[in-house]
C-alpha atoms as an extended CHARMM CRD file, in Angstrom:
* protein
*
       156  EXT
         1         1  UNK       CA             18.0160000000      -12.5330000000       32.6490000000  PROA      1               0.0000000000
         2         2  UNK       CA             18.7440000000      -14.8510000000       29.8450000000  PROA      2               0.0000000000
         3         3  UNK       CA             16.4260000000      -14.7480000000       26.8920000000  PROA      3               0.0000000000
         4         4  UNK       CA             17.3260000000      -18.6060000000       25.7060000000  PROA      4               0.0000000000
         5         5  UNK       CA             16.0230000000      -20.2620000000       29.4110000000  PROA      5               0.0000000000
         6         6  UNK       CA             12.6150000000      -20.5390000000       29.3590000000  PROA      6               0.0000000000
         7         7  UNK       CA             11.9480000000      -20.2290000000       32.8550000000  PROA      7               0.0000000000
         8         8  UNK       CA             13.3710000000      -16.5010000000       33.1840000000  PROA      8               0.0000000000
         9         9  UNK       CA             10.5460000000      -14.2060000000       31.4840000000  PROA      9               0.0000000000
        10        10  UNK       CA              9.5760000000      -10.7450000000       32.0430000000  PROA      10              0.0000000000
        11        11  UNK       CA              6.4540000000      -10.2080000000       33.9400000000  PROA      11              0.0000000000
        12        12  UNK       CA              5.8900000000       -6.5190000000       34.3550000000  PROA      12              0.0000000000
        13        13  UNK       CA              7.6630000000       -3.0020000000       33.3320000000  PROA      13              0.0000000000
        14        14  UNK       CA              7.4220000000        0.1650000000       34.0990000000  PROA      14              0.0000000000
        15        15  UNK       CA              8.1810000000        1.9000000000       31.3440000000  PROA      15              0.0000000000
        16        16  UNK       CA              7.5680000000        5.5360000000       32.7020000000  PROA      16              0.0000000000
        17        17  UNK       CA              9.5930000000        5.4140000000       35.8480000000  PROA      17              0.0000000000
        18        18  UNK       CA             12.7610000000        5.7310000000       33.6550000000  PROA      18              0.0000000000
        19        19  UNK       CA             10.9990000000        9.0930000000       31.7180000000  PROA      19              0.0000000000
        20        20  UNK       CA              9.8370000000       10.3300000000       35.0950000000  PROA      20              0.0000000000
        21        21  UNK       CA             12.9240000000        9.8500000000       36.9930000000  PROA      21              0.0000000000
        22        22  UNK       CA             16.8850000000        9.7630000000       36.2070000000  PROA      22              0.0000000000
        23        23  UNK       CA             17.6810000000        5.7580000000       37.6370000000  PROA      23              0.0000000000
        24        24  UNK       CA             21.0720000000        6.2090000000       39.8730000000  PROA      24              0.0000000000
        25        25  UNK       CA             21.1400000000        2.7750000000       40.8370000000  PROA      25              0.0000000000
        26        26  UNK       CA             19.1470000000       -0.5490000000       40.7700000000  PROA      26              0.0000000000
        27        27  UNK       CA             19.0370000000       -3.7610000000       42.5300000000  PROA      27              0.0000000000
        28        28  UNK       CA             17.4840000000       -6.7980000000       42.6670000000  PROA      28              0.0000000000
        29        29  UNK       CA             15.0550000000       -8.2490000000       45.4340000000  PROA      29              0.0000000000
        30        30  UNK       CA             12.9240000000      -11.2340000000       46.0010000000  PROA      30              0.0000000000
        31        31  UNK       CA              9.3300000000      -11.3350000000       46.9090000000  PROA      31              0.0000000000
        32        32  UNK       CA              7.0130000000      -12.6040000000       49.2880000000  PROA      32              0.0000000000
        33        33  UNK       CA              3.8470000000      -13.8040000000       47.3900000000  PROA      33              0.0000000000
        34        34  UNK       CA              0.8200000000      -16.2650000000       47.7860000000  PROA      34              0.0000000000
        35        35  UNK       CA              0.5680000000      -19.8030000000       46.0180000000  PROA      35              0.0000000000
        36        36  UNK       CA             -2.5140000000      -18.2110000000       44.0140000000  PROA      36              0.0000000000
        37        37  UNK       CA              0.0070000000      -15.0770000000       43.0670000000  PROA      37              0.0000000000
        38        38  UNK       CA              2.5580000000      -16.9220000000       41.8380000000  PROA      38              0.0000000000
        39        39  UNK       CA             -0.0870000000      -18.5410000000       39.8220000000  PROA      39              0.0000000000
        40        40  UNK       CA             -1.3900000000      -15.3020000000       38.2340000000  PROA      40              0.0000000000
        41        41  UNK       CA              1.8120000000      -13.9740000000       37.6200000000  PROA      41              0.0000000000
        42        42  UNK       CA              2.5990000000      -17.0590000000       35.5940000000  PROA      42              0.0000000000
        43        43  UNK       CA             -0.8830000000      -16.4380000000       33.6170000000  PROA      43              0.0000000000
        44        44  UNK       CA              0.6160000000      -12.5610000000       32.9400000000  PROA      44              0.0000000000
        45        45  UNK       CA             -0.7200000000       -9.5990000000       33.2380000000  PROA      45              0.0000000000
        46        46  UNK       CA              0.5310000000       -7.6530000000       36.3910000000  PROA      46              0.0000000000
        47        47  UNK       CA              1.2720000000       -4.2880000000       36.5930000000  PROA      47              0.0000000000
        48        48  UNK       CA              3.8600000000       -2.3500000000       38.4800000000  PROA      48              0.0000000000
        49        49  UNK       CA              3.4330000000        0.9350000000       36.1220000000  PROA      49              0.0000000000
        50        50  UNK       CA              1.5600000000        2.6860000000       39.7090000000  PROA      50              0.0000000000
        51        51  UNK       CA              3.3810000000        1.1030000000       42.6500000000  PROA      51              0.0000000000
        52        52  UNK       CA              6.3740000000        2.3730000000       44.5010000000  PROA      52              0.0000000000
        53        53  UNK       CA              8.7820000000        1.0050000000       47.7740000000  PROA      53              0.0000000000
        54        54  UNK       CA              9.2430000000        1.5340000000       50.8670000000  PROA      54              0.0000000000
        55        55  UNK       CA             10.9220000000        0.9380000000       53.9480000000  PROA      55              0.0000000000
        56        56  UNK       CA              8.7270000000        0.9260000000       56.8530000000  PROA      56              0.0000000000
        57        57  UNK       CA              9.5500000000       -0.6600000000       60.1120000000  PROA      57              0.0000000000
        58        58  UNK       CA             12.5780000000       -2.2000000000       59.3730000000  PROA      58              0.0000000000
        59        59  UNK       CA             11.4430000000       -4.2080000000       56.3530000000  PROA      59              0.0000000000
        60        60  UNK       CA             10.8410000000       -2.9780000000       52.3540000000  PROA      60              0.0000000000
        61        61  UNK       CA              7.3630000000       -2.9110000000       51.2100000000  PROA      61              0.0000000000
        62        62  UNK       CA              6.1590000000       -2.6360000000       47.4210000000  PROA      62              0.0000000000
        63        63  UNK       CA              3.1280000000       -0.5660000000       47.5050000000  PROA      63              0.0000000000
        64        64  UNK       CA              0.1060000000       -0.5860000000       45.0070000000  PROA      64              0.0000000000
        65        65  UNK       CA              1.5830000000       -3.2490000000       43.2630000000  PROA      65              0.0000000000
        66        66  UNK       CA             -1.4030000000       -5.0620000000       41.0770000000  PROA      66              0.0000000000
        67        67  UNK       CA             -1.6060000000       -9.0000000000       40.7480000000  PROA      67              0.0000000000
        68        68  UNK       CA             -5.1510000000      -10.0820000000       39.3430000000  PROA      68              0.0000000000
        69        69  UNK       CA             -7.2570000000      -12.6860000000       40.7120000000  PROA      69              0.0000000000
        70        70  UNK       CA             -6.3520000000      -16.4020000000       39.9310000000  PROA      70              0.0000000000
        71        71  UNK       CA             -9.8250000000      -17.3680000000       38.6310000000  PROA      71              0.0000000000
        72        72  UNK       CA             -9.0560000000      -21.0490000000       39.8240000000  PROA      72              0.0000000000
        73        73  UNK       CA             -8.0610000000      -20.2490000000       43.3800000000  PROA      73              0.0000000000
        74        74  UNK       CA            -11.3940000000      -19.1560000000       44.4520000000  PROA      74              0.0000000000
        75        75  UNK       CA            -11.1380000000      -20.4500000000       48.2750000000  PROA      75              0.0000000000
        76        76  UNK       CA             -7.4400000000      -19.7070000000       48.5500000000  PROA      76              0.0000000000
        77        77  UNK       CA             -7.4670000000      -16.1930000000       46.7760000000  PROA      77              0.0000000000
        78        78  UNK       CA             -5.3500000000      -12.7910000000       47.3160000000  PROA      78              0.0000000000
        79        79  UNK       CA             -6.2150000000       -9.4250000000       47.3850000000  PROA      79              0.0000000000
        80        80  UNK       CA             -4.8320000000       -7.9610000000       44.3250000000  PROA      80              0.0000000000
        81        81  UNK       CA             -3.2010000000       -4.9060000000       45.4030000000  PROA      81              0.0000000000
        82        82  UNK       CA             -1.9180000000       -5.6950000000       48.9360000000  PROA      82              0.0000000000
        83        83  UNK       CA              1.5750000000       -4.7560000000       50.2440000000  PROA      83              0.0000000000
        84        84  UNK       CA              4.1310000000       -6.9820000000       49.4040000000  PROA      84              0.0000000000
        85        85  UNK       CA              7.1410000000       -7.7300000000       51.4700000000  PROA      85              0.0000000000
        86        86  UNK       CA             10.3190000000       -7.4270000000       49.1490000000  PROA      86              0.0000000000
        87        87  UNK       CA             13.0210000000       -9.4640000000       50.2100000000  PROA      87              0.0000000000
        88        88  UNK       CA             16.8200000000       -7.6890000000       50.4740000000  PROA      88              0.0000000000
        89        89  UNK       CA             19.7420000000       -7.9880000000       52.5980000000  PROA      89              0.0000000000
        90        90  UNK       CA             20.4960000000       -6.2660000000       55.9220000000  PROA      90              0.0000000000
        91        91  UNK       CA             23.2490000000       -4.1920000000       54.3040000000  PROA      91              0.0000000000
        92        92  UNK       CA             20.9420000000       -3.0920000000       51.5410000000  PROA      92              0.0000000000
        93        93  UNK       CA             18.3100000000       -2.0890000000       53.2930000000  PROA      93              0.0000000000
        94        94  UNK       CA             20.3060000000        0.2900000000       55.3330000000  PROA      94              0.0000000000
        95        95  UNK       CA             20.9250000000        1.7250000000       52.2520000000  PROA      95              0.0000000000
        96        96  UNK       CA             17.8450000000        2.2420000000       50.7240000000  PROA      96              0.0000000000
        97        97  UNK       CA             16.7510000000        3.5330000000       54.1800000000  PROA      97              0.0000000000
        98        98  UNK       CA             19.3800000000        6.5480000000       53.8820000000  PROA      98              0.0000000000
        99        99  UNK       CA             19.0140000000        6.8470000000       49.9620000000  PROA      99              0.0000000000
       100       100  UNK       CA             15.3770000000        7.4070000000       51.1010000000  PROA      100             0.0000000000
       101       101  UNK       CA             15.7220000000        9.5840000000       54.0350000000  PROA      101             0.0000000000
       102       102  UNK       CA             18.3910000000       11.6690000000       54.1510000000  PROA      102             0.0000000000
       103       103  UNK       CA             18.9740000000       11.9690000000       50.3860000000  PROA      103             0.0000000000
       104       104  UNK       CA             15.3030000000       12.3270000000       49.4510000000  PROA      104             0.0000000000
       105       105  UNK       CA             15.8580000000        9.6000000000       46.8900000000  PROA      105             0.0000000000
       106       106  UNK       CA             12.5460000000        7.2320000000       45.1450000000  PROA      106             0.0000000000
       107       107  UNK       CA             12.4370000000        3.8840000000       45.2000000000  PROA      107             0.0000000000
       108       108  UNK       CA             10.8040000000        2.8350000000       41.6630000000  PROA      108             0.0000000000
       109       109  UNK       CA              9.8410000000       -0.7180000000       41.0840000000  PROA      109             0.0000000000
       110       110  UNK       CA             11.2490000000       -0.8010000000       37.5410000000  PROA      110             0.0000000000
       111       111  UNK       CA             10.3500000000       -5.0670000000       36.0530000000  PROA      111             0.0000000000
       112       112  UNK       CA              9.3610000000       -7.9850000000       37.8640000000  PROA      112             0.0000000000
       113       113  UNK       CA             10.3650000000      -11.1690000000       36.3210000000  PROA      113             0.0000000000
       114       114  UNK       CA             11.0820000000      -15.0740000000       36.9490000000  PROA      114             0.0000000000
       115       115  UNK       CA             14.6720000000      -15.8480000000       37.1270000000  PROA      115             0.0000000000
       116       116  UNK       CA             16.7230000000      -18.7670000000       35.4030000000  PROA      116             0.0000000000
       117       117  UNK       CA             15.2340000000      -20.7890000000       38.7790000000  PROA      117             0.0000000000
       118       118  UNK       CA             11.7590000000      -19.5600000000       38.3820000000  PROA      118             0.0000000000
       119       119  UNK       CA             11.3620000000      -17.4750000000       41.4190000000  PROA      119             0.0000000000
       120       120  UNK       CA              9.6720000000      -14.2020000000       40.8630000000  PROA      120             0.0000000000
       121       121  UNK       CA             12.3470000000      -11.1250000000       41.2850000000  PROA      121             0.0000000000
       122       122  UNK       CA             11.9240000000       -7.2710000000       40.9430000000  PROA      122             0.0000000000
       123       123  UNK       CA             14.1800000000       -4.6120000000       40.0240000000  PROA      123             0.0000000000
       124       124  UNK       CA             13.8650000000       -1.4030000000       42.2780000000  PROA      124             0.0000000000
       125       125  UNK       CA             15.5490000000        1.8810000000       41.1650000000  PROA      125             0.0000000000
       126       126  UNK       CA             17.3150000000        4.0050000000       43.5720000000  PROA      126             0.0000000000
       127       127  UNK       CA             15.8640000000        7.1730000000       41.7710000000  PROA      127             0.0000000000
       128       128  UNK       CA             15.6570000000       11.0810000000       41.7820000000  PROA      128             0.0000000000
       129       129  UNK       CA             12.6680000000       12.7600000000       40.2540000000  PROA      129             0.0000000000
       130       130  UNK       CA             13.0520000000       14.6060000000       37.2440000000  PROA      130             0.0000000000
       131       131  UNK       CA             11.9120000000       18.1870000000       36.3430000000  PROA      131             0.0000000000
       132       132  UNK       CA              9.5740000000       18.9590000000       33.1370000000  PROA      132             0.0000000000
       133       133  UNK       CA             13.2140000000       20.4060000000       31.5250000000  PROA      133             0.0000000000
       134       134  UNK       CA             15.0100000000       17.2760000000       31.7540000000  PROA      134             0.0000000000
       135       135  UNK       CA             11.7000000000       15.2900000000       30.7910000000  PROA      135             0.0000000000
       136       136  UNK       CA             12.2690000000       17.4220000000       27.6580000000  PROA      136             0.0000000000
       137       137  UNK       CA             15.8600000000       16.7780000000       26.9100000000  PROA      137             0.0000000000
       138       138  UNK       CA             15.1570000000       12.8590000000       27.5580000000  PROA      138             0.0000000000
       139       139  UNK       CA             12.3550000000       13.1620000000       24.7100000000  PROA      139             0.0000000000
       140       140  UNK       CA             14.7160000000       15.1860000000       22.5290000000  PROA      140             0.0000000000
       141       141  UNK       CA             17.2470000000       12.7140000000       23.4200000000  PROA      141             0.0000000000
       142       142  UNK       CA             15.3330000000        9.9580000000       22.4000000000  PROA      142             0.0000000000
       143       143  UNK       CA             13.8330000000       11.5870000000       19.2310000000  PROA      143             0.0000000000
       144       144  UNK       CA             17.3060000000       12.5210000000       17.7700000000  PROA      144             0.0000000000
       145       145  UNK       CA             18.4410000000        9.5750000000       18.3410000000  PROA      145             0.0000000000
       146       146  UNK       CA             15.6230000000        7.4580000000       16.1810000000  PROA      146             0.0000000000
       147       147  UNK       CA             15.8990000000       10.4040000000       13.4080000000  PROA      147             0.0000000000
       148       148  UNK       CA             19.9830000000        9.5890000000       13.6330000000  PROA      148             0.0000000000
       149       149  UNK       CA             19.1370000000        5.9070000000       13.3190000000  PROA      149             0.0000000000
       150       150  UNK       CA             16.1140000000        6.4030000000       10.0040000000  PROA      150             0.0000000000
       151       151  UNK       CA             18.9440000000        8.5540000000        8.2520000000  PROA      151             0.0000000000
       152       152  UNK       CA             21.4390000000        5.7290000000        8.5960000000  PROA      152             0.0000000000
       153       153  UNK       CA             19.5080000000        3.1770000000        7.4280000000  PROA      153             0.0000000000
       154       154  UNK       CA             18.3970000000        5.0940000000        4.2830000000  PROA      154             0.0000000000
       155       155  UNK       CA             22.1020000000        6.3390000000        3.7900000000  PROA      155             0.0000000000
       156       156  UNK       CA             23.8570000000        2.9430000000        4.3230000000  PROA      156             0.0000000000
C-alpha cells in the first residue's frame, strides 16, 4: 500500500490480533460487498478488531465483520455484520483449509484497506494463538524496546 496514492487508505486494523496471536503468514484477499458497503467503508469507521475467517463449504467467509449503515442508502441498505465472502485463489484456499484443519491454525483478519485501484482488500493472518507467557515477553519486548529508544534520544 502506497502512502503517496490517494486512493489506497487504510480502513480498519486489528491491532490485538498481532498481541493475541504470533502471525506465521499473511495474505491478501478481495471482498464481496454491497454498493451501500462500499459506500460506508469510504465514509470510515469499520471494524474488524472482533471478526475472524473461515472456510466453510468450499469458499472463505469473514465472520462478525462490522460495516455501519450508509445513512443515504435507506432502500438499498446492508446488514452490518453479515458474512462476507472473501475472495482467494483455488490454491490458497486449499491452504488455509489445511492450515485450519489439520494444523489447528487461526485465520485473523488483520487491516482492510482500498488498494492503489480502489477496491477494498483485507489482510488475513495465518495465525497460532499465543499463551499468557508469550503475551508477556511480547509486552516486555515491546516495553524494552521504547525504554531502548527514550535513552537514545536523550543520549544522542
Amino acid at each position: 500500500m502506497r502512502r503517496s496514492d490517494p486512493n489506497s487508505r487504510l480502513i480498519a486494523e486489528n491491532r490485538k490480533a498481532r498481541f493475541n496471536y504470533a502471525i506465521e503468514d499473511d495474505l491478501e484477499c478481495g471482498i464481496v460487498l454491497a454498493g451501500s458497503e462500499v459506500k460506508a467503508l469510504r465514509a470510515g469507521q469499520a471494524n474488524i478488531g472482533e471478526s475472524y475467517a473461515s472456510v466453510e463449504n468450499g469458499e472463505l467467509w469473514l465472520i462478525n465483520g462490522y460495516i455501519p449503515a450508509y445513512d443515504k442508502a435507506a432502500r438499498f441498505g446492508h446488514d452490518e455484520r453479515r458474512r462476507r465472502k472473501l475472495l482467494v485463489s483455488r490454491r490458497e484456499l486449499a491452504r488455509l483449509w489445511q492450515a485450519t484443519r489439520r494444523d489447528g491454525m487461526t485465520l485473523v483478519p488483520l487491516s482492510m484497506y482500498f488498494n492503489e485501484r480502489g477496491i477494498a482488500k483485507m489482510k488475513i493472518g495465518i495465525a497460532r494463538g499465543k499463551k499468557l507467557a508469550d503475551k508477556r515477553e511480547t509486552e516486555r519486548k515491546r516495553d524494552w524496546n521504547r525504554e531502548k529508544a527514550r535513552l537514545l534520544r536523550h543520549q544522542g
